[in-house]
PyMOL CGO cylinders between C-alpha atoms (Angstrom):
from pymol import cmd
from pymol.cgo import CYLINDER

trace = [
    CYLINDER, 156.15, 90.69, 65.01, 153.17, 88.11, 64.38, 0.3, 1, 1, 1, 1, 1, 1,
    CYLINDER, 153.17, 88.11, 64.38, 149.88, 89.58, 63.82, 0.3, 1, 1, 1, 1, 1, 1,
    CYLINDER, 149.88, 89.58, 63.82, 147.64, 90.07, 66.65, 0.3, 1, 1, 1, 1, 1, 1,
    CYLINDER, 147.64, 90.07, 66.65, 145.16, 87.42, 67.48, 0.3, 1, 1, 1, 1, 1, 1,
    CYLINDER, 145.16, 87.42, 67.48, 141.84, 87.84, 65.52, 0.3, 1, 1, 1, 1, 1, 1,
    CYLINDER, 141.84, 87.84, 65.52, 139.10, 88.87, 68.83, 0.3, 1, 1, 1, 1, 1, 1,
    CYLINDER, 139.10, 88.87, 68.83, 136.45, 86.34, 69.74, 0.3, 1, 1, 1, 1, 1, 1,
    CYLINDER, 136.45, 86.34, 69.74, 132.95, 86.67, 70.87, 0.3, 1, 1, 1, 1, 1, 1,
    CYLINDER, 132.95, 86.67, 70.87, 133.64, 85.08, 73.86, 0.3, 1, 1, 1, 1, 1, 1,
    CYLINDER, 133.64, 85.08, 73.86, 136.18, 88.16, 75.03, 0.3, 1, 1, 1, 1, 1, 1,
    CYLINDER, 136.18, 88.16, 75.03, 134.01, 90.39, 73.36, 0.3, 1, 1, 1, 1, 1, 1,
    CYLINDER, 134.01, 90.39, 73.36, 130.72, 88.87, 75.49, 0.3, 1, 1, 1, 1, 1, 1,
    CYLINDER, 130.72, 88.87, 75.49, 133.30, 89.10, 78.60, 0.3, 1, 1, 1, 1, 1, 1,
    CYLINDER, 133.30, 89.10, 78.60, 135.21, 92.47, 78.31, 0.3, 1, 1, 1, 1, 1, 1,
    CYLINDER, 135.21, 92.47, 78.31, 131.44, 93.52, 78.09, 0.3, 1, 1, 1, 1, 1, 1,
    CYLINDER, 131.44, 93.52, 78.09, 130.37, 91.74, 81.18, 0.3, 1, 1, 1, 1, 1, 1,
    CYLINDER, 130.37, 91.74, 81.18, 133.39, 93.36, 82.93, 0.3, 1, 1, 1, 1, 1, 1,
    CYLINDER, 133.39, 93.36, 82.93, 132.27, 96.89, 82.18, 0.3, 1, 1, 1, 1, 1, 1,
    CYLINDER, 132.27, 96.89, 82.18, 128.96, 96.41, 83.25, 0.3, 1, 1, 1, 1, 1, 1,
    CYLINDER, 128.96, 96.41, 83.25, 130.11, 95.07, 86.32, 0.3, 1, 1, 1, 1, 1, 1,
    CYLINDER, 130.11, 95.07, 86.32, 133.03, 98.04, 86.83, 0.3, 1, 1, 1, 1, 1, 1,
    CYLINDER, 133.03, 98.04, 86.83, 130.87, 101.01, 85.39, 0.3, 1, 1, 1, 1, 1, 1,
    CYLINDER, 130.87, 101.01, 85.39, 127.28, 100.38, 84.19, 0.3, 1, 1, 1, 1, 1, 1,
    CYLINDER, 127.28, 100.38, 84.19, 125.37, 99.63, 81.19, 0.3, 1, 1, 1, 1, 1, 1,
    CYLINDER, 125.37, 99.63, 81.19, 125.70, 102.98, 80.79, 0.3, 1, 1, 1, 1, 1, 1,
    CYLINDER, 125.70, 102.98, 80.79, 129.23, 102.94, 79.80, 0.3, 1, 1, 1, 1, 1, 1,
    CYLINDER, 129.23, 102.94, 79.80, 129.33, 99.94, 77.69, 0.3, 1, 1, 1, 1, 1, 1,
    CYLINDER, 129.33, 99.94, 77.69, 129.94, 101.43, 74.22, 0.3, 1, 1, 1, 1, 1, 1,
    CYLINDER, 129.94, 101.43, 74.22, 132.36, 100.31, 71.23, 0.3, 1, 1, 1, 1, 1, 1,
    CYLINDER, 132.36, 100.31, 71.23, 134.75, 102.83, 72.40, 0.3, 1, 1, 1, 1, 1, 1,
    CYLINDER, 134.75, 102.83, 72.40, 135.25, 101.23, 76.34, 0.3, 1, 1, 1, 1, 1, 1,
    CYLINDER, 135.25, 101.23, 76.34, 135.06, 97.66, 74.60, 0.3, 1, 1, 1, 1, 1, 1,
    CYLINDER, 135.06, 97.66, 74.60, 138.08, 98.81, 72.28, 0.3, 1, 1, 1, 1, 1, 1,
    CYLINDER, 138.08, 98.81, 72.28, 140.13, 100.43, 75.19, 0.3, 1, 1, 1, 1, 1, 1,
    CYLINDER, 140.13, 100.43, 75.19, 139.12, 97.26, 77.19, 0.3, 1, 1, 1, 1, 1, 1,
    CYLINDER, 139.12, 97.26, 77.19, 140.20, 94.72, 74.80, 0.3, 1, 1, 1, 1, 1, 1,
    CYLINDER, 140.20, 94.72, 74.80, 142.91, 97.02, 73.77, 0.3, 1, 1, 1, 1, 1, 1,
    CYLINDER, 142.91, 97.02, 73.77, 142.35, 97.38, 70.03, 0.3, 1, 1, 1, 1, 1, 1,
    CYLINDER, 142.35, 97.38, 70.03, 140.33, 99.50, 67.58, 0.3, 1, 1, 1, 1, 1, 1,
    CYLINDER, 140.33, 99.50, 67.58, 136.47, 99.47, 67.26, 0.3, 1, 1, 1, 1, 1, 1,
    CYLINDER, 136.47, 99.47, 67.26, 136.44, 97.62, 63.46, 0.3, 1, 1, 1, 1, 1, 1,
    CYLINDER, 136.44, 97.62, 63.46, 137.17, 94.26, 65.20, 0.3, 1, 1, 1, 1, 1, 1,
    CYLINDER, 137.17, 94.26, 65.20, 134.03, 94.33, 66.99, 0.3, 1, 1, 1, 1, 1, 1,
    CYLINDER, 134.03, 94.33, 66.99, 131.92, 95.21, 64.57, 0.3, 1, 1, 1, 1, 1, 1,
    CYLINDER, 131.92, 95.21, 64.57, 133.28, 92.45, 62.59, 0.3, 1, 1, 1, 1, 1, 1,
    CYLINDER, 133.28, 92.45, 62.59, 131.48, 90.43, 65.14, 0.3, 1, 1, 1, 1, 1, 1,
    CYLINDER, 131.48, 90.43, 65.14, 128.67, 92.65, 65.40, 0.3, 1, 1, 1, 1, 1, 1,
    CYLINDER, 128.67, 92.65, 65.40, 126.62, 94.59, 63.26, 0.3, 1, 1, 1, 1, 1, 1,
    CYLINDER, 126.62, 94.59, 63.26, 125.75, 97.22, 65.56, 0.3, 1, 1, 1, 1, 1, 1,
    CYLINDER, 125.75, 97.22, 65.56, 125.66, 97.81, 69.32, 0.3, 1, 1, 1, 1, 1, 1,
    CYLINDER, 125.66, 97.81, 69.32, 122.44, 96.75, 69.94, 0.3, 1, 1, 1, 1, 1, 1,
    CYLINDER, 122.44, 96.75, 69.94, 122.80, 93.84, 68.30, 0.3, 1, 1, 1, 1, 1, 1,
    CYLINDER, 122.80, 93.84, 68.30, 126.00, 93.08, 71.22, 0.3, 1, 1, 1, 1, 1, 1,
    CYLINDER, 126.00, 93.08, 71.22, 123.84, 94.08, 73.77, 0.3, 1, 1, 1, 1, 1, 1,
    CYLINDER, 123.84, 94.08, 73.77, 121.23, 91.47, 73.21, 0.3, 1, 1, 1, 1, 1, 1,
    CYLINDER, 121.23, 91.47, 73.21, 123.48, 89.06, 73.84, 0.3, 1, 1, 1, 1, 1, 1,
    CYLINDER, 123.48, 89.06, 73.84, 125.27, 90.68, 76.72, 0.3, 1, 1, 1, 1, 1, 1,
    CYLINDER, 125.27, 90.68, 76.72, 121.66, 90.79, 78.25, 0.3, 1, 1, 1, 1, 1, 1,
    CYLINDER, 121.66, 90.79, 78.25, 122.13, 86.73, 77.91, 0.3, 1, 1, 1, 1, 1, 1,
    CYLINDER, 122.13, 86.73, 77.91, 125.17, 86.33, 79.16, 0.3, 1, 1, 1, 1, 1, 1,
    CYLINDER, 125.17, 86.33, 79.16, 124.14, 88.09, 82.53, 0.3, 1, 1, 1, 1, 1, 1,
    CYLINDER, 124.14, 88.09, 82.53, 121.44, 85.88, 82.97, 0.3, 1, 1, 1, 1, 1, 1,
    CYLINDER, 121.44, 85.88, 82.97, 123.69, 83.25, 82.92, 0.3, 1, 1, 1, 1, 1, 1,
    CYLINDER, 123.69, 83.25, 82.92, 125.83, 85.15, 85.56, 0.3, 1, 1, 1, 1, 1, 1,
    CYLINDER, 125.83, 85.15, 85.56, 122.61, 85.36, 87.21, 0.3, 1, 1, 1, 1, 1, 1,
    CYLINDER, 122.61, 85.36, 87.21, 121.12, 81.94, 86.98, 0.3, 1, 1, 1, 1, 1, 1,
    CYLINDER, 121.12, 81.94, 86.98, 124.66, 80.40, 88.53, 0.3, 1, 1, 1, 1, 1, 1,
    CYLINDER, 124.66, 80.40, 88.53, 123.72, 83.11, 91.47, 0.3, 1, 1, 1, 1, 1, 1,
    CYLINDER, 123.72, 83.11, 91.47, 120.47, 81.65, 92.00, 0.3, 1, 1, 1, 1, 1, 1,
    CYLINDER, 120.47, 81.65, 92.00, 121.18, 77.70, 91.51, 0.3, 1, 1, 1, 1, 1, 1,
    CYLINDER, 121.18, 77.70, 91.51, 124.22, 77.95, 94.03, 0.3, 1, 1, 1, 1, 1, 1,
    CYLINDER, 124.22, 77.95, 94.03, 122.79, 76.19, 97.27, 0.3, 1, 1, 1, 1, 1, 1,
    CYLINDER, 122.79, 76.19, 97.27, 125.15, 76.11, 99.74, 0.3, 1, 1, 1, 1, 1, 1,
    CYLINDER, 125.15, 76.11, 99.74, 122.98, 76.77, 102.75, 0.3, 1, 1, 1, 1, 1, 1,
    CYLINDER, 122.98, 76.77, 102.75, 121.42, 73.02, 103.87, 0.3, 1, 1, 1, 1, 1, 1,
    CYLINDER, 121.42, 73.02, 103.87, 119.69, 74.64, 107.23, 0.3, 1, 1, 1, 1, 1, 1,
    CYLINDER, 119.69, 74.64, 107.23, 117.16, 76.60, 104.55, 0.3, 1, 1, 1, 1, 1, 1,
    CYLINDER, 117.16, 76.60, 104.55, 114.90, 75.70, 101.85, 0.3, 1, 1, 1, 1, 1, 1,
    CYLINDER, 114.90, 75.70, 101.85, 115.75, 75.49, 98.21, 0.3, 1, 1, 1, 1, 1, 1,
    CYLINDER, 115.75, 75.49, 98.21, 113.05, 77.92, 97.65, 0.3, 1, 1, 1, 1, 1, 1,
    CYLINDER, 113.05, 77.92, 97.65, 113.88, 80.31, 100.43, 0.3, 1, 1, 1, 1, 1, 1,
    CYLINDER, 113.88, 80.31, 100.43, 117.26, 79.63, 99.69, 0.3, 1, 1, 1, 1, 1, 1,
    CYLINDER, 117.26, 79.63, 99.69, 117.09, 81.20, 95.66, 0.3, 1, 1, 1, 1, 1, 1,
    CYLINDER, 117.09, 81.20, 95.66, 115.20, 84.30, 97.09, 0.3, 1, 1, 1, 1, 1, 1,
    CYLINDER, 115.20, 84.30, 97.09, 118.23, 84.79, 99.07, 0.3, 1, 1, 1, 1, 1, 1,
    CYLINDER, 118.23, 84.79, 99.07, 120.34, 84.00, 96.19, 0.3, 1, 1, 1, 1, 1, 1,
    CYLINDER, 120.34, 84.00, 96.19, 118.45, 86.31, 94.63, 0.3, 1, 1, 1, 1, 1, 1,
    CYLINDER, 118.45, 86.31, 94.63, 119.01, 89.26, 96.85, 0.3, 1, 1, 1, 1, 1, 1,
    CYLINDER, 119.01, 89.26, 96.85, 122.79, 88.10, 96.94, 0.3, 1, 1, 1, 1, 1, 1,
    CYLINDER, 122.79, 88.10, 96.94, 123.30, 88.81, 93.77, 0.3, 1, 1, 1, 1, 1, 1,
    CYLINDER, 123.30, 88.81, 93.77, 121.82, 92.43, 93.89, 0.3, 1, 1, 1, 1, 1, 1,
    CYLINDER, 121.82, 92.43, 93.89, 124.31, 93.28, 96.58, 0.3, 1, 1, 1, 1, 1, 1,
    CYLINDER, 124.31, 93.28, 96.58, 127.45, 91.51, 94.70, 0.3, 1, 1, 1, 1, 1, 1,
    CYLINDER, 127.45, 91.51, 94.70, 126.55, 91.92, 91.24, 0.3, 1, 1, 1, 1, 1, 1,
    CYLINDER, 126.55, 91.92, 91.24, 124.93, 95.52, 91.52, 0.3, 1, 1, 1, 1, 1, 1,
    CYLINDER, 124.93, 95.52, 91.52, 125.29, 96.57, 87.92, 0.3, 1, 1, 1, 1, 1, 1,
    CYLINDER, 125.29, 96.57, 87.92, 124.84, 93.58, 86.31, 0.3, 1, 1, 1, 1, 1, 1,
    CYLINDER, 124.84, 93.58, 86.31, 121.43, 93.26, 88.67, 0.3, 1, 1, 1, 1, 1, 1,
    CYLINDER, 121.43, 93.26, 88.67, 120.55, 96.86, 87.41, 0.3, 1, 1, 1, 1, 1, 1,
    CYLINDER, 120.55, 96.86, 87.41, 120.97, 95.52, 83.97, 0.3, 1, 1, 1, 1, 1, 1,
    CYLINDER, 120.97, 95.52, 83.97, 118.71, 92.65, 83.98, 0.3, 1, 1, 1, 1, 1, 1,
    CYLINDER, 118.71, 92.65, 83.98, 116.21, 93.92, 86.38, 0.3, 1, 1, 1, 1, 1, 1,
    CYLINDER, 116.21, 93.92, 86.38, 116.04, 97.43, 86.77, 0.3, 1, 1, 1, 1, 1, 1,
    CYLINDER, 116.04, 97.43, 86.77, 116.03, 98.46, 82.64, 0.3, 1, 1, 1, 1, 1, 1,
    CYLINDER, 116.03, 98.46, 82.64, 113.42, 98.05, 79.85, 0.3, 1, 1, 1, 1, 1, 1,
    CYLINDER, 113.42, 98.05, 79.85, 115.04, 94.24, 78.75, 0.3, 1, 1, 1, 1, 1, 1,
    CYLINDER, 115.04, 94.24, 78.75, 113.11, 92.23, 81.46, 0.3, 1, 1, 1, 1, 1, 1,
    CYLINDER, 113.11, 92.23, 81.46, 109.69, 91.55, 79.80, 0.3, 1, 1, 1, 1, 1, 1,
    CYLINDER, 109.69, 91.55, 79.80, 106.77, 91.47, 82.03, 0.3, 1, 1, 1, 1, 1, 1,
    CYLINDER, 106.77, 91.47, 82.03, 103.32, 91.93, 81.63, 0.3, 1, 1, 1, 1, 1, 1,
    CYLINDER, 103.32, 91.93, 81.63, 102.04, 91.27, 85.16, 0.3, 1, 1, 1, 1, 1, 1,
    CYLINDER, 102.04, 91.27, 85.16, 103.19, 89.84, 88.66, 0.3, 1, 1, 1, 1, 1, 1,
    CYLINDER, 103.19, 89.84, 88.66, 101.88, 86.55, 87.82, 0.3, 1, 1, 1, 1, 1, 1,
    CYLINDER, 101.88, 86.55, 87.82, 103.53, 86.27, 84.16, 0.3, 1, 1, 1, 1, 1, 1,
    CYLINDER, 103.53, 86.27, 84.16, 106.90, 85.88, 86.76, 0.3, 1, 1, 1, 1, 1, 1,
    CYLINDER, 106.90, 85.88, 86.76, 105.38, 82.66, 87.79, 0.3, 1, 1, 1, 1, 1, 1,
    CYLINDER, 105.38, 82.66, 87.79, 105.35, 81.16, 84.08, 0.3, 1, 1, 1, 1, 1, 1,
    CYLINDER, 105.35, 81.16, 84.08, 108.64, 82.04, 82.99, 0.3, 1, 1, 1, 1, 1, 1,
    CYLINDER, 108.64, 82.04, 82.99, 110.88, 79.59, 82.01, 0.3, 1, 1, 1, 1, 1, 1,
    CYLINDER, 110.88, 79.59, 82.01, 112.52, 78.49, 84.88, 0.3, 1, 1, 1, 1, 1, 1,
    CYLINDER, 112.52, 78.49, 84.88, 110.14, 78.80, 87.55, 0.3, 1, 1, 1, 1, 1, 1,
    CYLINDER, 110.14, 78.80, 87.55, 108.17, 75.17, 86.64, 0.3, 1, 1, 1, 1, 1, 1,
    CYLINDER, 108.17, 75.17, 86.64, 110.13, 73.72, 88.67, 0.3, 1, 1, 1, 1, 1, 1,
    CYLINDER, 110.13, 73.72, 88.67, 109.89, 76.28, 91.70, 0.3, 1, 1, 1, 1, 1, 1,
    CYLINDER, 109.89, 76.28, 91.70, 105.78, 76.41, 91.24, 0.3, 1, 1, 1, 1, 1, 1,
    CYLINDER, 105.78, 76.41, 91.24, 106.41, 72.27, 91.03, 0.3, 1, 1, 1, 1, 1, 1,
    CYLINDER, 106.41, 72.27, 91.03, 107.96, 72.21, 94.61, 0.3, 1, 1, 1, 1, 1, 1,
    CYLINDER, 107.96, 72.21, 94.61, 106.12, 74.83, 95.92, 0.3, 1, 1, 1, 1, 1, 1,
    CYLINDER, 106.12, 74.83, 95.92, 103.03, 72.71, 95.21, 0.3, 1, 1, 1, 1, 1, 1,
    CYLINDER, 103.03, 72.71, 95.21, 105.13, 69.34, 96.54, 0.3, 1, 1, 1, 1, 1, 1,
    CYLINDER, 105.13, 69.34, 96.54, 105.99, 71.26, 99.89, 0.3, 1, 1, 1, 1, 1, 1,
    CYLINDER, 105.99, 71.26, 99.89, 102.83, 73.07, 100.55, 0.3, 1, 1, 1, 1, 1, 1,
    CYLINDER, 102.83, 73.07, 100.55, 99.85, 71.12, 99.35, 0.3, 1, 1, 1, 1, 1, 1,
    CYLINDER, 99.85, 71.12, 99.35, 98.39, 74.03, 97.57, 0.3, 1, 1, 1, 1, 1, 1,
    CYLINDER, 98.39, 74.03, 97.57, 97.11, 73.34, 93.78, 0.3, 1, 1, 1, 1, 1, 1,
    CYLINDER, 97.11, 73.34, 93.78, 99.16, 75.20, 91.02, 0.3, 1, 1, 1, 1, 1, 1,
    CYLINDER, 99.16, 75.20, 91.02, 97.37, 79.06, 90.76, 0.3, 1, 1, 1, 1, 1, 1,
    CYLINDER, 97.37, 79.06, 90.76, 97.88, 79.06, 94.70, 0.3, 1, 1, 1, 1, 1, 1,
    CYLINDER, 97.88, 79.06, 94.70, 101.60, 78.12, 94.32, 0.3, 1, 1, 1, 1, 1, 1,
    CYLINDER, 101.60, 78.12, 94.32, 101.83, 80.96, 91.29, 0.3, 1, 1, 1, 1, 1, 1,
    CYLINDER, 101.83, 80.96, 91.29, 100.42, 83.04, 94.05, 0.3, 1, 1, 1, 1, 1, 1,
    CYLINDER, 100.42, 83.04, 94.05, 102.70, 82.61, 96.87, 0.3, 1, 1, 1, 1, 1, 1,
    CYLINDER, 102.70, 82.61, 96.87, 105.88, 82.63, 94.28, 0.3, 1, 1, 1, 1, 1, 1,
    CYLINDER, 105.88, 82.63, 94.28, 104.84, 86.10, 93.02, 0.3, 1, 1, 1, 1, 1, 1,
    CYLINDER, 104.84, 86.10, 93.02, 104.31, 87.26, 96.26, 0.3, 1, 1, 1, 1, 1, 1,
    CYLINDER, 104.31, 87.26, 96.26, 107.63, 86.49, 97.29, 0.3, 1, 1, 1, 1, 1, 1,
    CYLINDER, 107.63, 86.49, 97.29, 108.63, 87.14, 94.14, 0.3, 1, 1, 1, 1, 1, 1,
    CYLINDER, 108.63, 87.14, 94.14, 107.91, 90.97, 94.62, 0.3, 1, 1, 1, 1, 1, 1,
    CYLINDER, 107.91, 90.97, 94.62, 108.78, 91.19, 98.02, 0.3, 1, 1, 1, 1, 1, 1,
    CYLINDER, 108.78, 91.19, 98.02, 112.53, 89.74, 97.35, 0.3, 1, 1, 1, 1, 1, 1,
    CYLINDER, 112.53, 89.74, 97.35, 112.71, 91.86, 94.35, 0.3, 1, 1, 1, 1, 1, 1,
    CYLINDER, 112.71, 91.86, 94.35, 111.83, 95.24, 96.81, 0.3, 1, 1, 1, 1, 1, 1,
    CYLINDER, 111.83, 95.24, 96.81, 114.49, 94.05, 98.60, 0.3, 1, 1, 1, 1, 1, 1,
    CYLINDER, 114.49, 94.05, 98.60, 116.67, 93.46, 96.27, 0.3, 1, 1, 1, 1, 1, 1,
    CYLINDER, 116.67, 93.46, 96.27, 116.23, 97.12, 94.73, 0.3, 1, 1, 1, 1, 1, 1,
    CYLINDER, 116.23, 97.12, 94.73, 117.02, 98.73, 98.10, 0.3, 1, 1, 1, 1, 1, 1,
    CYLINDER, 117.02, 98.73, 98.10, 120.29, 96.72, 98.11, 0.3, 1, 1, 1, 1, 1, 1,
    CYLINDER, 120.29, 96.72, 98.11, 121.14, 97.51, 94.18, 0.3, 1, 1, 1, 1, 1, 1,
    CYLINDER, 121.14, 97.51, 94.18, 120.55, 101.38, 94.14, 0.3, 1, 1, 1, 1, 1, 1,
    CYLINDER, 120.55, 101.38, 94.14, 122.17, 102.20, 98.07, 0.3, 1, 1, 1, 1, 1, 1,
    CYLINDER, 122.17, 102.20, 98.07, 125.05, 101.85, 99.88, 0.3, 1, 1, 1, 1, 1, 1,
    CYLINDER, 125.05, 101.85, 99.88, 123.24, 98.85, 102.10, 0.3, 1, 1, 1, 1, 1, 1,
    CYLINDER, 123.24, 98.85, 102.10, 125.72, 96.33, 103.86, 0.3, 1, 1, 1, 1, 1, 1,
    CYLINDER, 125.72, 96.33, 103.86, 123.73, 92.95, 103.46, 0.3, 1, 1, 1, 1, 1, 1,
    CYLINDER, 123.73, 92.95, 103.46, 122.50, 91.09, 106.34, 0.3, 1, 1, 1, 1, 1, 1,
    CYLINDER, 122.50, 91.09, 106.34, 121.43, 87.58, 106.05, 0.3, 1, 1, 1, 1, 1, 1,
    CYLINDER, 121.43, 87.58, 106.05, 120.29, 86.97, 109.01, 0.3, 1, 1, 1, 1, 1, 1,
    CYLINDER, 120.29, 86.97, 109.01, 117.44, 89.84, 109.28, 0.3, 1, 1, 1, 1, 1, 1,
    CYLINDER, 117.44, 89.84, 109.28, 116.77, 89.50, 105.02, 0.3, 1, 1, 1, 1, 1, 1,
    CYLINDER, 116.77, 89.50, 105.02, 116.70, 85.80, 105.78, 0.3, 1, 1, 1, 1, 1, 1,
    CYLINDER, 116.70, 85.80, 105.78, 113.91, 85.97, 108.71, 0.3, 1, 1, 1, 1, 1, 1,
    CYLINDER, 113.91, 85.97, 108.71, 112.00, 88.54, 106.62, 0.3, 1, 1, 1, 1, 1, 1,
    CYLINDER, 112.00, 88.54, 106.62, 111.39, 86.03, 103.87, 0.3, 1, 1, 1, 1, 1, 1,
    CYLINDER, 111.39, 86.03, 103.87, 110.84, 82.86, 106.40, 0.3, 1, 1, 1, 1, 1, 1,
    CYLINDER, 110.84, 82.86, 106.40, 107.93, 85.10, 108.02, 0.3, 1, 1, 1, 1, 1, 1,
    CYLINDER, 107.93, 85.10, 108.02, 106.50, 86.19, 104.99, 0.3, 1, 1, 1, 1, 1, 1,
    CYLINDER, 106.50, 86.19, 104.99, 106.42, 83.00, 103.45, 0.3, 1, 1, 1, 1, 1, 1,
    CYLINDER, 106.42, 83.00, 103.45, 104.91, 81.76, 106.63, 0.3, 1, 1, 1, 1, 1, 1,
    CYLINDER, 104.91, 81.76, 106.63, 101.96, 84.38, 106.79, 0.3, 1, 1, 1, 1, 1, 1,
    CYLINDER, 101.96, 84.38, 106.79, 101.49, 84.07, 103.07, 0.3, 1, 1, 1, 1, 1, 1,
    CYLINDER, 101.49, 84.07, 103.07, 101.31, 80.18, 103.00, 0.3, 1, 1, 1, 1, 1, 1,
    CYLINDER, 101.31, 80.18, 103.00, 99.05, 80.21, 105.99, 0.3, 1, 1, 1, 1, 1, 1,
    CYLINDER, 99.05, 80.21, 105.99, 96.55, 82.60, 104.12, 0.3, 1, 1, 1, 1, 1, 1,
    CYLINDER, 96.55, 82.60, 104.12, 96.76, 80.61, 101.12, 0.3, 1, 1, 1, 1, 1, 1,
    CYLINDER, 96.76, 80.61, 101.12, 95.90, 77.76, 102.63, 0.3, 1, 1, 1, 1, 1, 1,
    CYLINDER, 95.90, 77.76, 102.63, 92.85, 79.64, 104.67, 0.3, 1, 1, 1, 1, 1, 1,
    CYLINDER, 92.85, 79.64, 104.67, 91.72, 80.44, 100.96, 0.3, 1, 1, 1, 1, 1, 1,
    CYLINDER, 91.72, 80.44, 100.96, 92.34, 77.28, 99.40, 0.3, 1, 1, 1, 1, 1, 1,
    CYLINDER, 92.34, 77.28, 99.40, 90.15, 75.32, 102.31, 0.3, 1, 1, 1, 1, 1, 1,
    CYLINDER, 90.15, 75.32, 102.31, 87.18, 78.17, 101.84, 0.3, 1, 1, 1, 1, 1, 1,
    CYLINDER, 87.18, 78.17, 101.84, 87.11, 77.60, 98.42, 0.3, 1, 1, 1, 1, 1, 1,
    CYLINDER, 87.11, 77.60, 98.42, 86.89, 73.85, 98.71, 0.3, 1, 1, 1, 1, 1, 1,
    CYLINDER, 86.89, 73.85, 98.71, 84.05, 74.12, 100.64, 0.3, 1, 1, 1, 1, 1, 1,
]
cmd.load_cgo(trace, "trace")
């Protein structure tokens, strides 16, 4: 019988993924990863040199998962902006655990609601915020963290119950907030100019 195939980091990163997504962070140890890859816990430390050390990059590969979530636009009759808050929430209802994982732990590093606004992919975002809205760049950081939080509250109710997503009412939530907080931003931005 040939020798089984020496295990990748790619099935490792995977089989790891998969348990999130099937039982929590909370059950991702070398012992579940063995049973799940159906072999003994040496070959993943082999990879490895401890579990903390898989995790890290775990954390990474569900930001990817994530980041596909959020760049999928498939809804034309919305705005790319309003459209990744809904991706956003999306992904809290259909990727609970992995949601939990990234947002809801001690990994995500923030200081403040406005450090959201400078990390690394959000240039862009603040960039077309500014493009579609006229206001200068700490007035677009604004309105993006508002939203920010308020798609993140929403997004937390959907993670942690037993909520059955609808797009329609989450969808006119976020149009009239961004409405009401563009209008007052704009209010500000005019007072301040004169």
């Amino acid at each position: 019988m040939p020798p089984k195939p020496i295990l990748n980091k790619e099935e490792l990163l995977n089989a790891a993924i998969d348990i999130i997504r099937e039982s929590g962070i909370g059950n991702l140890n070398a012992r579940s990863l063995a049973s799940k890859l159906n072999c003994s816990t040496k070959p993943l430390f082999r990879i490895y040199n401890n579990m903390d050390d898989l995790k890290s990059d775990v954390y990474k590969r569900a930001e990817q998962v994530y980041e596909k979530y959020l760049s999928n636009m498939q809804d034309n009759d919305i705005s790319p902006f309003l459209q990744m808050g809904l991706n956003y929430i999306r992904f809290s209802c259909y990727e609970k655990n992995l949601f939990k994982f990234i947002f809801l732990s001690n990994n995500l590093e923030i200081n403040s609601f406005y450090s959201i606004a400078d990390m690394a992919e959000t240039p862009e975002i603040i960039d077309f915020i500014m493009t579609n809205s006229g206001l200068p760049i700490e007035k677009a950081k604004d309105l993006f963290a508002s939203l920010w939080s308020m798609t993140h509250g929403i997004s937390c109710t959907i993670a942690t119950n037993q909520y059955n997503l609808n797009e329609t009412e989450i969808l006119r939530l976020l149009e009239t907030a961004y409405k009401g907080i563009l209008s007052e931003l704009r209010k500000d931005n005019l007072q301040n100019e004169n």
